[in-house]
Structure formats: structure tokens, C-alpha cells
C-alpha positions as CSV (number, residue, x, y, z in Angstrom):
1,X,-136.7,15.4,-240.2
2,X,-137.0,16.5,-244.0
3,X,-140.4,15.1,-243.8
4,X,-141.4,17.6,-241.1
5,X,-139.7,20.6,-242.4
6,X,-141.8,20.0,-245.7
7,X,-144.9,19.6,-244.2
8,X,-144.6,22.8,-241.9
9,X,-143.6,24.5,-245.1
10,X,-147.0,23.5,-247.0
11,X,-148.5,24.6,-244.2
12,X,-147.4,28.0,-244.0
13,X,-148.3,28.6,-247.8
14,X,-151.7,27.2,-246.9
15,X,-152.0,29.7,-244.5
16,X,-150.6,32.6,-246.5
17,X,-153.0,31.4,-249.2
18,X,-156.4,31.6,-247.3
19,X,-155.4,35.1,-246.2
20,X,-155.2,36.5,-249.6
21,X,-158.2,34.8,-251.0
22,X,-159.9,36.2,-248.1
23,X,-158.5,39.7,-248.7
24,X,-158.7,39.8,-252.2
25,X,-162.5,38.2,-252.8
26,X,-165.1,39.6,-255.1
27,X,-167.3,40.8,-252.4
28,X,-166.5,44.3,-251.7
29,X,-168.0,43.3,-248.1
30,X,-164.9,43.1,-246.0
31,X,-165.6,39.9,-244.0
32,X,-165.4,40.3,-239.8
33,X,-161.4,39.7,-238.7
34,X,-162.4,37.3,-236.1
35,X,-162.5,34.9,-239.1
36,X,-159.3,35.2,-239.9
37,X,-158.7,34.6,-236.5
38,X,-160.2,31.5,-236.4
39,X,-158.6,30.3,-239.3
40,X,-154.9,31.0,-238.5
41,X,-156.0,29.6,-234.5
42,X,-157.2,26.4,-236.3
43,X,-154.4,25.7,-238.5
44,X,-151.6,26.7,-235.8
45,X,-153.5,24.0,-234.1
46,X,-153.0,21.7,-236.7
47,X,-149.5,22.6,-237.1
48,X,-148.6,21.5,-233.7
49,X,-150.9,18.9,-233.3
50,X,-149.2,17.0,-236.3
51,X,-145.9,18.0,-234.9
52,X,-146.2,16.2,-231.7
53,X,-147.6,12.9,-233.8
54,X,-144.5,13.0,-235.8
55,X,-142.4,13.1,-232.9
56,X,-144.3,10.1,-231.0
57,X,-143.6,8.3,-234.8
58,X,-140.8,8.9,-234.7
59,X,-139.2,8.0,-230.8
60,X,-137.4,4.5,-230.1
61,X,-137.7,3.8,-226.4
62,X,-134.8,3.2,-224.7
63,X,-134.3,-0.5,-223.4
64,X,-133.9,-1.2,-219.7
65,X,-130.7,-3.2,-219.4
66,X,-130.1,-2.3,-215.7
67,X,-129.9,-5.4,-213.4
68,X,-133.0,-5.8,-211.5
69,X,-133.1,-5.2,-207.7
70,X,-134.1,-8.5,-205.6
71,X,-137.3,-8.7,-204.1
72,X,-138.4,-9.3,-200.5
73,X,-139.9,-12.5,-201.0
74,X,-138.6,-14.7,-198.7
75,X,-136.9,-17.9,-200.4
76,X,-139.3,-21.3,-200.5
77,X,-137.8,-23.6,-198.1
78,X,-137.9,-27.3,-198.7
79,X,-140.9,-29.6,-198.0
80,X,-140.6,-31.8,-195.8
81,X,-140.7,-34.7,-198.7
82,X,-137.7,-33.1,-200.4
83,X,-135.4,-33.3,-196.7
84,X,-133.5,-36.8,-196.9
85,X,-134.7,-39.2,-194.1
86,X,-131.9,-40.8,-191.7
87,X,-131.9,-44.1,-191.9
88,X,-133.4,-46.5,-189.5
89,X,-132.1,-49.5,-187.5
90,X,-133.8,-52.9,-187.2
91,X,-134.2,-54.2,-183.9
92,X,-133.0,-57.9,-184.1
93,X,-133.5,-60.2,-181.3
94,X,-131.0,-63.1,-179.9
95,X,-132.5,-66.2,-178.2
96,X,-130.0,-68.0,-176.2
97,X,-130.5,-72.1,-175.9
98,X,-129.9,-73.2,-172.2
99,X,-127.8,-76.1,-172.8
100,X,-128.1,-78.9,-170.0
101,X,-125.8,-81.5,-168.7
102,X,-123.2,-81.8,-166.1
103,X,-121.0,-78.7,-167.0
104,X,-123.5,-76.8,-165.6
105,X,-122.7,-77.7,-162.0
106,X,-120.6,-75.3,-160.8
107,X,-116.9,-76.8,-159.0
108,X,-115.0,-75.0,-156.4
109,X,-111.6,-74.6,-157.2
110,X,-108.4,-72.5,-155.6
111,X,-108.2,-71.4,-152.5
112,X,-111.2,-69.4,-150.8
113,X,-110.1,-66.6,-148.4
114,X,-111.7,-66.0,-145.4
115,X,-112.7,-62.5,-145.0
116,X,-110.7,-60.4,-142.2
117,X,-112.4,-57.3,-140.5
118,X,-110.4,-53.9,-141.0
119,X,-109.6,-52.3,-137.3
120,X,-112.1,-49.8,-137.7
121,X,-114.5,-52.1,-138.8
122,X,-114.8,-53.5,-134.6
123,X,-115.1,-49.4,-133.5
124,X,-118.4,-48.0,-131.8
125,X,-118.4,-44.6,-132.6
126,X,-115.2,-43.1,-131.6
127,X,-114.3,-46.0,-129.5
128,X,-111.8,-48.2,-130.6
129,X,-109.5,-51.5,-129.0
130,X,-106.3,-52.6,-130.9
131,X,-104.3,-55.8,-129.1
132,X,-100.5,-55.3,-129.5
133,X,-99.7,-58.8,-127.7
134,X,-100.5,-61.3,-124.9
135,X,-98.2,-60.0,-122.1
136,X,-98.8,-63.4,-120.0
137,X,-100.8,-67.0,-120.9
138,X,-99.5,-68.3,-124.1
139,X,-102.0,-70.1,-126.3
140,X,-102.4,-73.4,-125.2
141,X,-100.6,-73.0,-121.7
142,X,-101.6,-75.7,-119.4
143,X,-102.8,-75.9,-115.7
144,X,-103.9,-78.6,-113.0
145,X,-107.6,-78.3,-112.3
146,X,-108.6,-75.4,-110.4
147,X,-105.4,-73.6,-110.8
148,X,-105.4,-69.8,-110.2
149,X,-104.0,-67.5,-112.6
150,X,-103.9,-64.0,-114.3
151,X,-104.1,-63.4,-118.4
152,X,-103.0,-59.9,-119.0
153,X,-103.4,-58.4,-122.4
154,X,-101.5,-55.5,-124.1
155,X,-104.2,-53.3,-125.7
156,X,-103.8,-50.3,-127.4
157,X,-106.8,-46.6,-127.9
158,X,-106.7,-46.7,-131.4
159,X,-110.2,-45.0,-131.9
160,X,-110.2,-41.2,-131.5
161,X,-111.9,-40.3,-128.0
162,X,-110.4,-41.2,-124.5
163,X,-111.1,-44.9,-122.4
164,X,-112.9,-43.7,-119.3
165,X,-112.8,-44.9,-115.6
166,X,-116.6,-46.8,-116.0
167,X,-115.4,-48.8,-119.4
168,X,-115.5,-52.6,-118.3
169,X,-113.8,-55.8,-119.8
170,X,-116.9,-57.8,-120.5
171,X,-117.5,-61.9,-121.3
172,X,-118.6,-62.5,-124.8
173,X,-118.5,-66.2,-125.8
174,X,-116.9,-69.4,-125.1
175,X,-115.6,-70.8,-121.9
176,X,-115.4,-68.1,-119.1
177,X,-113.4,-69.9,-116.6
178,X,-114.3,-68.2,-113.5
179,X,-113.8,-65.1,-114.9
180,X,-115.4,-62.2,-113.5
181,X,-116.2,-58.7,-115.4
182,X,-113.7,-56.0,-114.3
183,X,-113.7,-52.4,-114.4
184,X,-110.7,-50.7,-116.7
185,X,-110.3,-47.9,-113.6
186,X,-108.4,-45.8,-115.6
187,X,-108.4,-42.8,-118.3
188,X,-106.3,-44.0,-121.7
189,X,-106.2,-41.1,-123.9
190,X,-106.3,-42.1,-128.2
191,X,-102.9,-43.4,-129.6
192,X,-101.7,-44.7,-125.9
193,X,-101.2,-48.5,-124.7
194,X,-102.3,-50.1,-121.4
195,X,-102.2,-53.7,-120.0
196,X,-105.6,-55.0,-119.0
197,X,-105.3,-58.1,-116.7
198,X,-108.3,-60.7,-115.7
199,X,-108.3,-63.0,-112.9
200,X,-109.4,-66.2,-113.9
201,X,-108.8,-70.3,-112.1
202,X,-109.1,-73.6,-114.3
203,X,-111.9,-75.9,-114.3
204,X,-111.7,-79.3,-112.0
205,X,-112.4,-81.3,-115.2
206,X,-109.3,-81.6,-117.8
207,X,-109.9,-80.5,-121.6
208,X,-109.2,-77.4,-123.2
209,X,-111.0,-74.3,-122.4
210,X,-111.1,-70.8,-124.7
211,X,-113.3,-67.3,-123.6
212,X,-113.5,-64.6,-125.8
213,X,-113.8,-61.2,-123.8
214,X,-114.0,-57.6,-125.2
215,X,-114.4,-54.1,-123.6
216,X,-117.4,-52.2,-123.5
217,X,-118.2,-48.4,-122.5
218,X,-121.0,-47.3,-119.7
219,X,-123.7,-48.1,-121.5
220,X,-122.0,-51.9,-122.3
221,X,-121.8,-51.3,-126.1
222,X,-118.9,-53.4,-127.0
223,X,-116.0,-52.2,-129.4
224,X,-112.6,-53.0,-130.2
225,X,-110.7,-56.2,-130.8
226,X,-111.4,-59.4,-129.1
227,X,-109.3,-60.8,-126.5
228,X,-108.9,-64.6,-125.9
229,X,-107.7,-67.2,-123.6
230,X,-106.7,-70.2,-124.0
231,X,-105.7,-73.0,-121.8
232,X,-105.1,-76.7,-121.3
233,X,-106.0,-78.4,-118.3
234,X,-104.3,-81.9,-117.2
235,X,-104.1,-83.8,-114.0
236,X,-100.3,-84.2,-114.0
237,X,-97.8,-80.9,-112.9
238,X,-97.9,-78.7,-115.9
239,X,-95.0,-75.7,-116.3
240,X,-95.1,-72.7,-114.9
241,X,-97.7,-70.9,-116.4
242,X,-97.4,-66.9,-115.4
243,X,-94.3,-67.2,-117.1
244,X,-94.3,-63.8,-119.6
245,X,-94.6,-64.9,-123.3
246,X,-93.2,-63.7,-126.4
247,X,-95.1,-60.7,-128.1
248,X,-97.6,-63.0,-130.4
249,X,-98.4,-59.6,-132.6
250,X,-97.2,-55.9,-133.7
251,X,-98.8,-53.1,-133.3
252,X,-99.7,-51.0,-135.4
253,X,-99.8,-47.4,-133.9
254,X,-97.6,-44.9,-135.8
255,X,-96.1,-42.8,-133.0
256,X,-94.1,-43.5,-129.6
257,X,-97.0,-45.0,-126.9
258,X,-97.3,-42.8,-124.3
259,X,-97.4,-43.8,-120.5
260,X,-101.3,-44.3,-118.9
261,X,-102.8,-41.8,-117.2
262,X,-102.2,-42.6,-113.4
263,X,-105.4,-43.2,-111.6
264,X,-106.9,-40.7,-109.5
């Protein structure tokens, strides 16, 4: 700062300087002003020009120590090379050995159950036949040849639409022993029990005889248990036969049986 204030000093005594050598010169020709002009223009011009070059000498620029803001660039994801791989499995393979010899044969051991059919297993459609018990003709009752009698079967509607007057009682199988298809004649509503009675008359020759019969609707599709008979026949005087038998089976509604329908 003493630097500059000295050098505007010999400055101004330049200036003062010229002005009285060029006021006080030999010439008795006064010179034109406008040089005087030009001389004070020029060194004012110098003045401030060296002025300003000081200054620029002498400024220190700050330093920036404010934390830079974040660009926009988005952040470089990782290559594929640099993501870590999972790892892989090896597919083995097993090869089995068929070993021969005899414990290969298979053996049957235990007991082996015969399959029994579920109730509604024997329906057609809504049509169903349960047998509660044989109300007359034991198993295995005997007669002379050519004997008359009547097998008479208690049968329960266990499906869920009514018996109608057309359903028939129907030969399936076996021995029919004069046994003749019968119409049921009657209206049985679901859930009730009826007797259903067949006329049949042993053969002439002795043996034992067995039908299978079941009931069938109009159109003689058969449903519902099967109902047997079977009988002995022998020369000598067998024992009464139409005597009622013991109930040979349960039934299995839930509710009270209702009485039939009376035919019209």
C-alpha cells in the first residue's frame, strides 16, 4: 500500500513538473492549451491504469472450500461378470440291478377280504331295495318233490323316490323253481317296508335248488338287493316248511317303518 501511495505521489510531481516547463519555456510563443490537455489526459491515464495492475498484483483469490453439490449421473451398476453366480447342481443318475432268484415270486399271505357292495351301490337312479329279513323259507328248508310253497321277503324303499304299481319282482340267476314274475301292485313310498311274496313248487328230482330274484321298474331295469331262495328237496316227509322263520338280518332304516299304502 506504501508502494502505491509513492508512486501516485511521483506522479503528481511529474505532472506538476511538465506544466511549469511548459509555462515557463524560452519561447515567448505560448503553446496551444489542448496540449496541456493531452498531457494531463495521458498521464491521468497512466495513473489509473497502473493503479488497477497493482491491485490485480496484489489480490489473493479466495479458495472454494464449500462441499460440492452431487451430480445427476446416474450410479454405474454392476456388470454382469461382477454379480456372483448361484451355484449349480449335478444331475447324478442311479441304476438299480434287478436281482433274480426265488424271492422274487410273490406269496399270498393273511386273509384276503372279499369286497362287499355299499346299499347304494345296487340303486338305479333313485330306486333303491334294502332286505330287512326272510319272513318265511329258512335257508336250506326242505320239501318232497313237487311241493307247493310261498317265500315271502321283508324289503324295505330305501332309495328316495316311491315303488310304483307296474314295478315287478323279476328272475335273475340260478334255479327258478317254478317261479313265475309277479307284479309288486302297490305304491311304497321312500323309508317304508313291505312283504313281497313269490309262489314257487319244488322240483320232482331231489338236490338242492337256489334262485336269485330282484325287483325291477317299468322299463325292467333292475335295482336294489337281491333276494334268494333256498331249498332242499328229499323223497322222505320233510318238516313243515311255511313255518315263519327267525329275522336272518337288521335293518337298517333310521326312523319308525310306516304302514304300505293300501292298494287302490
Amino acid at each position: 500500500m506504501e508502494n502505491f501511495v509513492s508512486m501516485i505521489k511521483r506522479s503528481l510531481y511529474l505532472l506538476i513538473f511538465a506544466a511549469l516547463l511548459a509555462a515557463c519555456g524560452g519561447n515567448t510563443v505560448a503553446e496551444p492549451t489542448s496540449d496541456v490537455d493531452f498531457i494531463l489526459t495521458a498521464g491521468v491515464e497512466t495513473l489509473i491504469a497502473s493503479y488497477f495492475q497493482t491491485q490485480t498484483a496484489l489480490y489473493t483469490p479466495p479458495v472454494d472450500t464449500s462441499t460440492p453439490i452431487p451430480s445427476d449421473t446416474p450410479l454405474a451398476f454392476p456388470t454382469l461378470d461382477s454379480v456372483p453366480s448361484s451355484p449349480t447342481s449335478t444331475q447324478q443318475t442311479i441304476y438299480y440291478t434287478a436281482t433274480w432268484g426265488p424271492s422274487l415270486t410273490p406269496s399270498v399271505t393273511g386273509t384276503i377280504f372279499t369286497a362287499t357292495p355299499g346299499p347304494k351301490s345296487l340303486a338305479y337312479g333313485c330306486k333303491n331295495l334294502a332286505l330287512v329279513f326272510d319272513v318265511t323259507i329258512p335257508s336250506g328248508a326242505i320239501f318232497k318233490p313237487g311241493e307247493a310253497f310261498t317265500k315271502t321277503w321283508k324289503v324295505e324303499n330305501n332309495g328316495t323316490c316311491n315303488w310304483e304299481y307296474p314295478f315287478r319282482l323279476v328272475f335273475v340267476s340260478g334255479d327258478q323253481i317254478s317261479g313265475e314274475s309277479i307284479r309288486l301292485g302297490k305304491t311304497i313310498i321312500p323309508g317304508k317296508w313291505t312283504e313281497i311274496s313269490l309262489k314257487l313248487r319244488a322240483p320232482k328230482s331231489e338236490g338242492t335248488y337256489t334262485g336269485y330274484w330282484r325287483l325291477s321298474d317299468e322299463e325292467e331295469n333292475m335295482f336294489g338287493a337281491t333276494l334268494s331262495v333256498s331249498i332242499k328237496v328229499r323223497k322222505e316227509q320233510a318238516p313243515a316248511a311255511t313255518a315263519t322263520s327267525a329275522p336272518t338280518s337288521t335293518s337298517t332304516s333310521t326312523g319308525t317303518p310306516t304302514e304300505e299304502s293300501p292298494a287302490p
